[in-house]
Backbone bond lengths (Angstrom), bond angles and torsions (degrees), N, CA, C in turn:
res aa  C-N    CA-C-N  psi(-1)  N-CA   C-N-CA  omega(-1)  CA-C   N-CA-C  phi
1 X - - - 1.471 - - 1.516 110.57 -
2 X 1.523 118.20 -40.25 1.124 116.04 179.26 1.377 120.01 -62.86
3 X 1.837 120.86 -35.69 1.379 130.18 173.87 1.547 93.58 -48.18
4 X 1.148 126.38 -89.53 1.454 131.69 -164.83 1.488 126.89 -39.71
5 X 1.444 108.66 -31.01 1.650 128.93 153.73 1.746 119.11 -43.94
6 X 1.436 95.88 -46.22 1.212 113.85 -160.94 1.832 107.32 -82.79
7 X 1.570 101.52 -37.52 1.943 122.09 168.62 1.436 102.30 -60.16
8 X 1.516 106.57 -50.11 2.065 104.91 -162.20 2.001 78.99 -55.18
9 X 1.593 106.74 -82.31 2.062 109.18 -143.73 2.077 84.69 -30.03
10 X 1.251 110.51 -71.32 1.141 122.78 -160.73 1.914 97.00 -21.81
11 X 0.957 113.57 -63.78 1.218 119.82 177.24 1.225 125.32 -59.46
12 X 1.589 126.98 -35.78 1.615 119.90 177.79 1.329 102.96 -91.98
13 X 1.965 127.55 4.88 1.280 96.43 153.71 1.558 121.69 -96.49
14 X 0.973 98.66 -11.96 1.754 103.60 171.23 1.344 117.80 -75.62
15 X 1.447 120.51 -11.30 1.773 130.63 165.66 1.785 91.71 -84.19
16 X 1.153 130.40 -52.78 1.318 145.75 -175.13 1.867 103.30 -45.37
17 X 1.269 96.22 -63.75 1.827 85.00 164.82 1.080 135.01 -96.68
18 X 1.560 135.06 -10.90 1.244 144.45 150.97 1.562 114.95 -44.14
19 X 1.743 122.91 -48.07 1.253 128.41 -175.64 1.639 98.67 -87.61
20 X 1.393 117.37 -46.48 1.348 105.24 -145.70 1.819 96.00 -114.91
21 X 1.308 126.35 -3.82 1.656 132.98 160.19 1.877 93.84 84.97
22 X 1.455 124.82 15.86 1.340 129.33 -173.10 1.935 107.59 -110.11
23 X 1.406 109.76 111.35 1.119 133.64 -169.54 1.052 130.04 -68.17
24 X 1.591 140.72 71.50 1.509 126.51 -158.69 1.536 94.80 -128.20
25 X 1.117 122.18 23.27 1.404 115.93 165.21 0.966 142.44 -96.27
26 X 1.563 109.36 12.90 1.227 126.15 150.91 1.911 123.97 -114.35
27 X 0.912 115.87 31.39 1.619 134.01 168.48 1.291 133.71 -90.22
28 X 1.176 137.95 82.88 1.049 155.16 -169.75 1.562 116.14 -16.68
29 X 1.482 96.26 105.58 2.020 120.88 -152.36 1.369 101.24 -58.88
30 X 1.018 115.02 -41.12 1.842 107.76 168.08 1.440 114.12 -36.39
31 X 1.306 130.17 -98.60 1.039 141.82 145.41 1.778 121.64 4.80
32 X 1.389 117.63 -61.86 1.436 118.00 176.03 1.485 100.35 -75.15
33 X 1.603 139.85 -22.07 1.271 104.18 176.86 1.577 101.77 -87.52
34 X 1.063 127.21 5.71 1.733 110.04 -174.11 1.308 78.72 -92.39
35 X 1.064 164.93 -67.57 1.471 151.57 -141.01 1.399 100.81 -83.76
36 X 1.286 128.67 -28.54 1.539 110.41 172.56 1.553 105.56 -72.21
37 X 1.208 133.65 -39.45 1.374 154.89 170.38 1.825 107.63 -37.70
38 X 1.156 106.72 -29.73 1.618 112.72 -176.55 1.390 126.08 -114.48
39 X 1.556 89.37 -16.67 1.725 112.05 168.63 1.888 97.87 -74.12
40 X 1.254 135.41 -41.41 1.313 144.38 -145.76 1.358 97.43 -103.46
41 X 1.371 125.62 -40.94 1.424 131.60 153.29 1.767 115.73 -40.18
42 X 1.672 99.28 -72.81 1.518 102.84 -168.25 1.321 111.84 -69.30
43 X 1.299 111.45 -9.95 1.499 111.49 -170.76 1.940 122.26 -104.50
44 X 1.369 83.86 -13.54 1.525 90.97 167.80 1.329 106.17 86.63
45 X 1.740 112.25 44.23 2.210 95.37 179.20 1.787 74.90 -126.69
46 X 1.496 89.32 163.62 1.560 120.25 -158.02 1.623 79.70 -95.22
47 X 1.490 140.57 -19.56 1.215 117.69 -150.06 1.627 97.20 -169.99
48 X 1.365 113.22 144.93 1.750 102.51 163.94 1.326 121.33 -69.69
49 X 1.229 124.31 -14.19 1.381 126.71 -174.78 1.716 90.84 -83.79
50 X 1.317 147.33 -50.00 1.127 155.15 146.11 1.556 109.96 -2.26
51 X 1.435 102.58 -76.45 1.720 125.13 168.13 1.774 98.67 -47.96
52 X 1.170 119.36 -66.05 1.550 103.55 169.49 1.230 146.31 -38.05
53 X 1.303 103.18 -61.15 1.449 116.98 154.31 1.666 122.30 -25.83
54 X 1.120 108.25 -63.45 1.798 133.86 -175.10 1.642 85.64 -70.11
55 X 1.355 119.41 -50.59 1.925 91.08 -173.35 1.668 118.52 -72.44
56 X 1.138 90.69 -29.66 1.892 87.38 168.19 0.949 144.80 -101.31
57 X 1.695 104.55 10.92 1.296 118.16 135.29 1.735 148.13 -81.10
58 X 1.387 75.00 -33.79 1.587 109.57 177.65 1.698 125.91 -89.13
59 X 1.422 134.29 69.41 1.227 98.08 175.61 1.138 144.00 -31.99
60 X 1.122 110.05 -47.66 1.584 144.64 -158.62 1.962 94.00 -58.96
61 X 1.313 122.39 -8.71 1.290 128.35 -152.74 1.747 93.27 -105.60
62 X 1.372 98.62 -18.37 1.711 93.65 -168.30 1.595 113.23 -66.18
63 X 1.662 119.01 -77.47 1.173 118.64 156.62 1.773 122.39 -0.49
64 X 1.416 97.68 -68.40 1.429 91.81 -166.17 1.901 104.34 -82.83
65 X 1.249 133.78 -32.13 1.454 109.26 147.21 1.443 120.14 -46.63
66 X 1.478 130.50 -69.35 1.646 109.24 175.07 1.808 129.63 -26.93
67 X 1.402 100.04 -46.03 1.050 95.55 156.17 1.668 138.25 -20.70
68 X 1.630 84.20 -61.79 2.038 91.61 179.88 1.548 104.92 -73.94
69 X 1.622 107.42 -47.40 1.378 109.63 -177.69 1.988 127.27 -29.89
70 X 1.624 93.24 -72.54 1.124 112.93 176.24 1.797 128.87 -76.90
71 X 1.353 110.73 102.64 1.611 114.39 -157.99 2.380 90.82 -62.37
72 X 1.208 73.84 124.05 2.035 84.29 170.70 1.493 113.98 -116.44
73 X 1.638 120.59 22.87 1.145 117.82 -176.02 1.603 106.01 -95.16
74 X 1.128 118.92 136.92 1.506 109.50 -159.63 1.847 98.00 -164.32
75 X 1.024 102.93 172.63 1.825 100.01 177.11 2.028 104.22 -163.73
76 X 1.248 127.28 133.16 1.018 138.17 -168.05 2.053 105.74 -74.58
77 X 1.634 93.68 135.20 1.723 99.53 -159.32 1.615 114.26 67.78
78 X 1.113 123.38 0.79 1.494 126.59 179.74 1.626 96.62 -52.80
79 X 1.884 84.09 118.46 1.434 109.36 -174.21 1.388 115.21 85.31
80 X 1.405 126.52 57.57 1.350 100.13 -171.99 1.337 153.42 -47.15
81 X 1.745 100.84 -37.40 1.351 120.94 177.77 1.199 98.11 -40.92
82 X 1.377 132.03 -59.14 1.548 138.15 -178.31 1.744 113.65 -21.72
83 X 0.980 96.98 -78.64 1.546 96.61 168.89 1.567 127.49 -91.98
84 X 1.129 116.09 -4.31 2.121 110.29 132.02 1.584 79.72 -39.91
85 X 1.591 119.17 -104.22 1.359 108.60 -143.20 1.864 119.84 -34.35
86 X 1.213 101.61 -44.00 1.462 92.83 -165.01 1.433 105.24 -57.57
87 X 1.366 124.55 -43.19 1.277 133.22 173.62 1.690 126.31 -35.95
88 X 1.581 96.71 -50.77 1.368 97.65 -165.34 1.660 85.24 -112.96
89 X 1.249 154.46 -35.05 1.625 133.00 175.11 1.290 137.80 -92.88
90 X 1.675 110.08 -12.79 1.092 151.14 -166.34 1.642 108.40 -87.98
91 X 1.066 92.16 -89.13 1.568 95.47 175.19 1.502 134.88 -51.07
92 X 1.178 108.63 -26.33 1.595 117.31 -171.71 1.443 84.78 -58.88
93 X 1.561 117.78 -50.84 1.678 111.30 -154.03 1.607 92.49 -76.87
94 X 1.396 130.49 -7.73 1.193 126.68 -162.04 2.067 107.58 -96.76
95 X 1.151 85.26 -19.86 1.664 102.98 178.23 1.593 115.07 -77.24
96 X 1.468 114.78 -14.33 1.763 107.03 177.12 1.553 108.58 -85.75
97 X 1.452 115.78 -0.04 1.560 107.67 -179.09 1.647 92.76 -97.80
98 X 1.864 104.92 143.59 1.106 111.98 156.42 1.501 129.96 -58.29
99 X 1.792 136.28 -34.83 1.076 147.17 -179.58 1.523 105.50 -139.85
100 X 2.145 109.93 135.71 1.412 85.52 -174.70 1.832 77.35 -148.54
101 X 1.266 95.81 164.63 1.311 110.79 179.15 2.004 118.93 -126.96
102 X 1.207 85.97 145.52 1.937 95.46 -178.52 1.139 109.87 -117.81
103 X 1.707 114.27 159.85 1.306 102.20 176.01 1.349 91.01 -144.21
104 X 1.152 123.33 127.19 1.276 137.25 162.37 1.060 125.18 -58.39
105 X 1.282 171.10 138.60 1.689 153.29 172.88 1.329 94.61 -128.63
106 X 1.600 115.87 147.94 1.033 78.79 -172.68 1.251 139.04 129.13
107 X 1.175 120.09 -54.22 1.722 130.77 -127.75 1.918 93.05 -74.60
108 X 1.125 119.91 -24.27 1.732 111.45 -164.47 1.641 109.78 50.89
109 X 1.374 118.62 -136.60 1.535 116.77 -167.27 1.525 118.37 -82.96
110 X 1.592 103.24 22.21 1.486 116.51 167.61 1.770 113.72 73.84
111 X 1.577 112.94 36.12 1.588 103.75 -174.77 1.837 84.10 -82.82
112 X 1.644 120.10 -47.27 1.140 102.88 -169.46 1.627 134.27 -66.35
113 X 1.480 106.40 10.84 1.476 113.20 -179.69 1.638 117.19 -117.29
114 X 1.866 109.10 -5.10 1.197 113.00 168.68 1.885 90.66 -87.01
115 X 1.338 129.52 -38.24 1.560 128.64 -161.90 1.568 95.47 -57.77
116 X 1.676 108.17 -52.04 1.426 84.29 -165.84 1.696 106.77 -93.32
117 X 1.465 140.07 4.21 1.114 113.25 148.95 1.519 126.72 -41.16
118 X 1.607 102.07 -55.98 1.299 103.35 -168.33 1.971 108.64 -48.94
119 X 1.462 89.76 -66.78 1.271 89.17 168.95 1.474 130.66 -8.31
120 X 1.416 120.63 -71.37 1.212 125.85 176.69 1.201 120.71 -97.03
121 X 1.134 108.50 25.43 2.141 128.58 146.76 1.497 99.41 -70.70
122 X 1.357 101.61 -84.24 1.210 125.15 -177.29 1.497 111.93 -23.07
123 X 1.111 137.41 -69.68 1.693 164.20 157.67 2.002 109.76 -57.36
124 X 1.492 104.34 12.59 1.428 113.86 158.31 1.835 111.98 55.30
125 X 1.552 118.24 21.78 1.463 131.72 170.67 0.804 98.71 -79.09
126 X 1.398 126.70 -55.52 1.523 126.51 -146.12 1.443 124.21 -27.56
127 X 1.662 125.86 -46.82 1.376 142.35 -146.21 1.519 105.25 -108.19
128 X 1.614 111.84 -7.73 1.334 124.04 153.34 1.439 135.21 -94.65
129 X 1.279 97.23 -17.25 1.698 116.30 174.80 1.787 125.14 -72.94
130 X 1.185 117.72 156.26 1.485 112.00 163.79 1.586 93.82 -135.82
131 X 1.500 107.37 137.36 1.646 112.99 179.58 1.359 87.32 -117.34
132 X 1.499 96.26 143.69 1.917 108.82 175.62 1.354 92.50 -136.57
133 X 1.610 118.49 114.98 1.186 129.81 -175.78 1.528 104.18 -99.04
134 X 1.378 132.68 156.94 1.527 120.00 -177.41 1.595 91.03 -168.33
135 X 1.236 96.56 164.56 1.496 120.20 -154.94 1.689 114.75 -167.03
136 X 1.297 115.76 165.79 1.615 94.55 172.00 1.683 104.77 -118.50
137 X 1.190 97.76 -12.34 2.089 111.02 156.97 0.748 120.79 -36.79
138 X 1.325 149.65 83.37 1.322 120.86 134.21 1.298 147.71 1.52
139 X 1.198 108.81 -75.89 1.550 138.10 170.18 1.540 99.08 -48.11
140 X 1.363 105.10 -56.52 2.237 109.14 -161.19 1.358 78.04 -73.69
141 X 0.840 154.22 -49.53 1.743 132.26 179.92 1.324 134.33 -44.40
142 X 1.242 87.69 -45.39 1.840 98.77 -177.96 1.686 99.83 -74.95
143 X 1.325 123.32 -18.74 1.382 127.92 -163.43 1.798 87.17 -76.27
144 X 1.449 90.47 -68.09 1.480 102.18 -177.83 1.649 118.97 -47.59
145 X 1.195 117.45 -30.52 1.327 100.85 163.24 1.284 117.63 -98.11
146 X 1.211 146.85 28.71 1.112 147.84 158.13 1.911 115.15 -115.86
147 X 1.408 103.46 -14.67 1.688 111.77 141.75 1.592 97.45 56.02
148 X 1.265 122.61 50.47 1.629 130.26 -169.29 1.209 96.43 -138.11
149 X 1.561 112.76 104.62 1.684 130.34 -177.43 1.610 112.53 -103.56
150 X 1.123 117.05 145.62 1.652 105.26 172.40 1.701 106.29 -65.61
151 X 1.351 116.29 178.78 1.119 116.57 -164.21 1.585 98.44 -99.17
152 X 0.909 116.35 -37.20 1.563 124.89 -168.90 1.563 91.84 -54.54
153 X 1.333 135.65 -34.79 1.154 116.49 -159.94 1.694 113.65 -100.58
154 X 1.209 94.99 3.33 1.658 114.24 161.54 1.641 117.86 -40.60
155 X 1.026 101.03 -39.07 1.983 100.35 -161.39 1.373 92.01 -76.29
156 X 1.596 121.89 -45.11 1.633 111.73 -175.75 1.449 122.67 -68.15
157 X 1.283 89.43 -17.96 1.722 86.22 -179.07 1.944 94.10 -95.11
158 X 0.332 154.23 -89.01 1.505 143.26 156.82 1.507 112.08 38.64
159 X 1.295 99.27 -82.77 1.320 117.83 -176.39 2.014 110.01 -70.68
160 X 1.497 120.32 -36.92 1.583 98.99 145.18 1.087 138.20 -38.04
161 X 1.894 106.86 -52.21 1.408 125.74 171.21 1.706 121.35 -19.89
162 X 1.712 96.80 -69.96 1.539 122.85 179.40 1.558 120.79 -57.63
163 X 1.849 90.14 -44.87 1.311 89.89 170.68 1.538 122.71 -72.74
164 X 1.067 135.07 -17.08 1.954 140.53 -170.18 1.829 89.95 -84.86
165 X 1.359 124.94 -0.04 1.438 118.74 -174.01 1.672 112.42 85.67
166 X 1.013 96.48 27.67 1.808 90.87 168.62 1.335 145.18 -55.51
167 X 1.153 129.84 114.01 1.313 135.93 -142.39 1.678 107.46 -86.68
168 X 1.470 127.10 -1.31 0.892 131.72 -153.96 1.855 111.91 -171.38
169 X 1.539 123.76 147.73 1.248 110.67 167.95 1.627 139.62 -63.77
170 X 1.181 132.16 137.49 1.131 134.65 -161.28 1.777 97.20 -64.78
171 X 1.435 121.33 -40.59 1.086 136.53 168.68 1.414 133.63 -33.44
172 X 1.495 98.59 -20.74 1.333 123.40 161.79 1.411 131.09 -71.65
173 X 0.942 93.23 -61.06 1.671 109.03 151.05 1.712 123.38 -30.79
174 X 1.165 133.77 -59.51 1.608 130.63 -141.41 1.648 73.32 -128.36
175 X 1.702 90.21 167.74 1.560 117.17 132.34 1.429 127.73 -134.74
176 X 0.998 110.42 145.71 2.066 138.11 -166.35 1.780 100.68 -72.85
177 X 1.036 102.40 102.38 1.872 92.04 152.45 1.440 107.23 -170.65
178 X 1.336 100.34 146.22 1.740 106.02 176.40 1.426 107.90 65.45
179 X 1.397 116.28 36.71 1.390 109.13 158.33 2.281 114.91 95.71
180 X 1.720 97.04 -3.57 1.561 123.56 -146.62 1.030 103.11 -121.04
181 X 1.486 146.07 141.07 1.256 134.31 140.99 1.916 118.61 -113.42
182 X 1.510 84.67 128.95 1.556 84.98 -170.49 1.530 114.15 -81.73
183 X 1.061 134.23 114.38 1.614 106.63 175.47 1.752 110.94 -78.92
184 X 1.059 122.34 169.72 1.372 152.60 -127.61 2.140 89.91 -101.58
185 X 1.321 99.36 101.49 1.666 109.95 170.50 1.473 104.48 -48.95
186 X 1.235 142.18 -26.47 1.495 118.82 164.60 1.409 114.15 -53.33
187 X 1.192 125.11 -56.20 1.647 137.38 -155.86 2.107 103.62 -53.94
188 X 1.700 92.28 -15.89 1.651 99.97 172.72 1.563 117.92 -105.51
189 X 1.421 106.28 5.45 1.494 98.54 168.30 1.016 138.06 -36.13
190 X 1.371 119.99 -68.24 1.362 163.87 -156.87 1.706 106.04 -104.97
191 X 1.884 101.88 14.50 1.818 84.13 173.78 1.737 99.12 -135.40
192 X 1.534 108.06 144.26 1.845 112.34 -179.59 1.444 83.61 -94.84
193 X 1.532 114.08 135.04 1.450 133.14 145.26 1.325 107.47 -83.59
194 X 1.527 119.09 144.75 1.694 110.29 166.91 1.570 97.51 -178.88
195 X 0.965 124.58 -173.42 1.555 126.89 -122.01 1.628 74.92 -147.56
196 X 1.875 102.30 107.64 1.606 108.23 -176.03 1.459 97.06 -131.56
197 X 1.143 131.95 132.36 1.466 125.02 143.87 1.219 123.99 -104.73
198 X 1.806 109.23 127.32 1.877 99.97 163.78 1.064 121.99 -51.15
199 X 1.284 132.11 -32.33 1.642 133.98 -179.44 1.347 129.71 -59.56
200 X 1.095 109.49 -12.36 1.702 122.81 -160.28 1.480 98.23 -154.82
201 X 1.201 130.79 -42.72 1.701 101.05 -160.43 1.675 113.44 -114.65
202 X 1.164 107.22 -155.34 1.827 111.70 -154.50 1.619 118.65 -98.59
203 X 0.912 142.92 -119.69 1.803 130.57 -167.95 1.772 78.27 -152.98
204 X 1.493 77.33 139.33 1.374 85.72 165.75 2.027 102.04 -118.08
205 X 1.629 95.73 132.36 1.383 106.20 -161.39 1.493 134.45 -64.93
206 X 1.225 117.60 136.68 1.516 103.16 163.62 1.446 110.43 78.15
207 X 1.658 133.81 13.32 1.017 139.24 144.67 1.531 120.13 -3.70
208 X 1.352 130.74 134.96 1.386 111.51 167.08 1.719 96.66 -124.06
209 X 1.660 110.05 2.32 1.518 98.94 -168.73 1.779 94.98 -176.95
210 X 1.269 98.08 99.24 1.269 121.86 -177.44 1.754 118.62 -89.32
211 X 1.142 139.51 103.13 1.663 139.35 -178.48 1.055 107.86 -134.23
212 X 1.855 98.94 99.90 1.186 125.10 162.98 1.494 135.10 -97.35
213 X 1.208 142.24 35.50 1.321 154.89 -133.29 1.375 104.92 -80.19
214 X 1.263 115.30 141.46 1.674 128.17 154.07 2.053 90.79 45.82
215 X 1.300 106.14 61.27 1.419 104.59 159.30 1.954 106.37 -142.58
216 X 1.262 94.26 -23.62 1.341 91.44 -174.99 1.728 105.17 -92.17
217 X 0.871 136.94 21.46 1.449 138.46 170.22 1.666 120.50 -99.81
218 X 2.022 91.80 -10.94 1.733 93.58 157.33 1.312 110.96 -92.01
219 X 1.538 133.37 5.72 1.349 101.89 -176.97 2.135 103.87 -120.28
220 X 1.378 80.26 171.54 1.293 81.38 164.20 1.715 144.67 -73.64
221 X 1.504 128.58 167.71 1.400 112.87 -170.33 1.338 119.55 -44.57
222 X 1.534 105.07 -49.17 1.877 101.11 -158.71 1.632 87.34 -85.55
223 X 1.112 135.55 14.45 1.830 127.76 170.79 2.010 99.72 -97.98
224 X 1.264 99.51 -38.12 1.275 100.10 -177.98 1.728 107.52 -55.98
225 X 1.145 87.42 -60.91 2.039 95.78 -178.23 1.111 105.43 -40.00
226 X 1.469 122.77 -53.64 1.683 133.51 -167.27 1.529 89.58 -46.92
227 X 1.376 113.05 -97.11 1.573 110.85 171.78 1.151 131.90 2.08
228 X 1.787 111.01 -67.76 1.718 116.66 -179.28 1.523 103.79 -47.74
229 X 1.556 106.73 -60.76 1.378 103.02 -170.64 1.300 127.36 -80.44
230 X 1.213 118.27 14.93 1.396 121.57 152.05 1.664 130.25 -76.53
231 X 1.680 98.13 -48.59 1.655 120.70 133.88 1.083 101.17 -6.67
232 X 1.309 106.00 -78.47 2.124 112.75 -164.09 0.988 121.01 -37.80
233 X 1.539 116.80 -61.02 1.325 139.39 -159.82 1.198 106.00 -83.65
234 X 2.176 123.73 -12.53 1.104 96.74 -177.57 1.451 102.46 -106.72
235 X 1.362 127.70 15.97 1.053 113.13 -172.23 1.682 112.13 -112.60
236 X 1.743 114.58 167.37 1.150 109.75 -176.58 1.439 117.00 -76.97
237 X 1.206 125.81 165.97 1.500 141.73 137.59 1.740 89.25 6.75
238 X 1.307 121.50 127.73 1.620 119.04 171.29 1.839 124.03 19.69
239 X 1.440 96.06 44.44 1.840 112.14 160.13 0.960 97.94 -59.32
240 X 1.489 116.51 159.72 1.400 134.61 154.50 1.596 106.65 -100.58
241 X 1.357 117.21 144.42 1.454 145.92 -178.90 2.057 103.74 -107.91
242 X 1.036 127.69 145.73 1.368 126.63 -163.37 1.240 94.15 -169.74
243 X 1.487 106.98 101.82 1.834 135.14 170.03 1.376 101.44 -102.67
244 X 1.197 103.33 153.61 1.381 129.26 158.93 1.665 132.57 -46.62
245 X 1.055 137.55 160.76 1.756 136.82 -179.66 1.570 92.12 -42.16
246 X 1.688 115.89 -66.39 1.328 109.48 -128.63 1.536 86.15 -106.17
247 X 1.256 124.48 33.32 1.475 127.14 165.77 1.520 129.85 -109.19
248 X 0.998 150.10 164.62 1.317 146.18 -149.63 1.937 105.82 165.54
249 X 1.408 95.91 119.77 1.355 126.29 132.74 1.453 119.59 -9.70
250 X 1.301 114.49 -75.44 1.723 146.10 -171.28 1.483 100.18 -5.92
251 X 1.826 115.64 -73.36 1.307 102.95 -157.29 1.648 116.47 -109.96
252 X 1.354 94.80 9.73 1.894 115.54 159.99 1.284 119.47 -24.00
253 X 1.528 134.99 122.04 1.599 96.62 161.87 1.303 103.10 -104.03
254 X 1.503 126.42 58.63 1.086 141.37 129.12 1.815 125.35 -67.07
255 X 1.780 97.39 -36.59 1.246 103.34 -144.98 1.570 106.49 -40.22
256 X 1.477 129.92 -32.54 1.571 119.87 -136.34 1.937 83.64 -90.69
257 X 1.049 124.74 25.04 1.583 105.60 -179.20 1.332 80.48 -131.72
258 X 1.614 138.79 68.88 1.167 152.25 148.57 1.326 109.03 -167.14
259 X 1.468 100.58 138.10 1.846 101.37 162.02 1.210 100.01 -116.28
260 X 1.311 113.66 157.22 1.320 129.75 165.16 1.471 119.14 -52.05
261 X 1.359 121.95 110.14 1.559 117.45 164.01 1.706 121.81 -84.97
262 X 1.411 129.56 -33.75 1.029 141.61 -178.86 1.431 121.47 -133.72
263 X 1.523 128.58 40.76 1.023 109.93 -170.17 1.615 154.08 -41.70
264 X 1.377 88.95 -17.66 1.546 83.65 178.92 2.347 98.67 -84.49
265 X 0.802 97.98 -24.40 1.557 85.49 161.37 0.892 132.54 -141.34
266 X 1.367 87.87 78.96 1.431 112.93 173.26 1.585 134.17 24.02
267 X 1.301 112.30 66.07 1.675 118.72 173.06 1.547 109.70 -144.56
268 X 1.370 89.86 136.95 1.359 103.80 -167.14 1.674 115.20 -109.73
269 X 1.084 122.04 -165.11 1.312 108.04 -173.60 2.023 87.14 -147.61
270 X 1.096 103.23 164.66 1.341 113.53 -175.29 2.173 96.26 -96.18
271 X 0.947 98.75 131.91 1.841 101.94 172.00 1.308 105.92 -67.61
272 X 1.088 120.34 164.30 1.681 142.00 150.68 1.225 91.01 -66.63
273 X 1.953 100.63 132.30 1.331 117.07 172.48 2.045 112.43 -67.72
């Protein structure tokens, strides 16, 4: 049963990018069958070939599979130390350029592209910066640019906030009503949302500060590399690169065109060519 389990995913992701040009065939199969496994559960098909069927017939079916596909669980300052570092080692070197650009990869429902706006509000970048957040969601995009969190989940991001060294109240930021907190349509001025995949598409240029967190631990080795070295190419002369806890450089054969800037959280720096 498991062989044939293992033929259907194999198969509705290769219907999955053949019909719909969306890449999961290189993502680490553990992982994609528990999420196909919960998509087929919540969704009511007797079978993945079932779930197949319905996506290539169905547009309307894609969205809500991406859904399972693409993890959107995320929380604002998640990890603080992370941005302590960017704050206090990061930026100083990031403050001698007149204009600088970020790229989010990544971003899901956009907590990590309101964190580091604020961030570099706070630390007086902001109005020199361009953030380009990207995703292959649809849906986590539109979320992310419309930056409307429940309220309940306010106190944790709050308390990241304080903890990453925040110079200011988070409270400042959003407003509270109906259960919602909106954050503040300035903090999206200065950012392009758009629809990126590592799997398929090109570098976006001249990077000075790349944060990609907890995305590359769904895919597989030679998808991971793809990624790093896209990283490469998109970043400047000594960019910084910014992975996640449970991510690492280490067995890249990218790794040797980065040194470590912060190791314990994870940010790297781009080498001299």
């Amino acid at each position: 049963m498991s062989e044939i389990e293992d033929l259907e995913i194999q198969l509705l992701l290769e219907a999955l990018y053949q019909r719909y040009h969306y890449d999961f065939r290189h993502y680490a199969r553990a992982s994609i069958k528990r999420r196909l496994t919960q998509a087929r559960a919540q969704l009511g098909f007797p079978s993945v070939s079932a779930m197949q069927d319905r996506l290539l017939h169905d547009p309307a079916m894609l969205p809500r599979l991406l859904g399972f596909l693409t993890v959107q669980v995320s929380e604002m300052f998640r990890d603080p130390s992370y941005f302590r570092a960017l704050r206090e080692k990061v930026l100083p070197h990031l403050r001698t350029y007149p204009s600088l650009k970020v790229w989010i990869a990544g971003c899901s429902n956009g907590e990590e592209v309101y964190s580091l706006a604020i961030l570099f509000r706070e630390e007086g970048l902001y109005d020199r910066t361009i953030f380009y957040a990207t995703d292959i969601n649809a849906e986590a995009l539109a979320a992310a640019e419309a930056g409307v969190y429940a309220l309940d989940r306010i106190r944790k991001f709050t308390e990241n906030h304080q903890a990453s060294g925040g110079k200011s109240s988070l409270s400042d930021y959003y407003t509270a009503a109906y259960g919602r907190a909106a954050f503040d349509k300035a903090l999206r001025n200065r950012v392009v949302f758009s629809d990126h995949s590592l799997v398929t598409d090109a570098v976006f240029a001249e990077m000075h500060l790349i944060s990609c967190r907890n995305v590359m631990i769904y895919f597989d080795r030679p998808l991971q590399d793809r990624a790093i070295g896209l990283f490469h190419e998109s970043l400047t002369r000594k960019g910084f690169l910014g992975l996640g806890s449970k991510e690492s450089l280490r067995f890249s054969t990218h790794a040797a065109a980065f040194s470590e800037f912060a190791a314990a959280e994870k940010i790297y720096q781009r080498r001299e060519p």
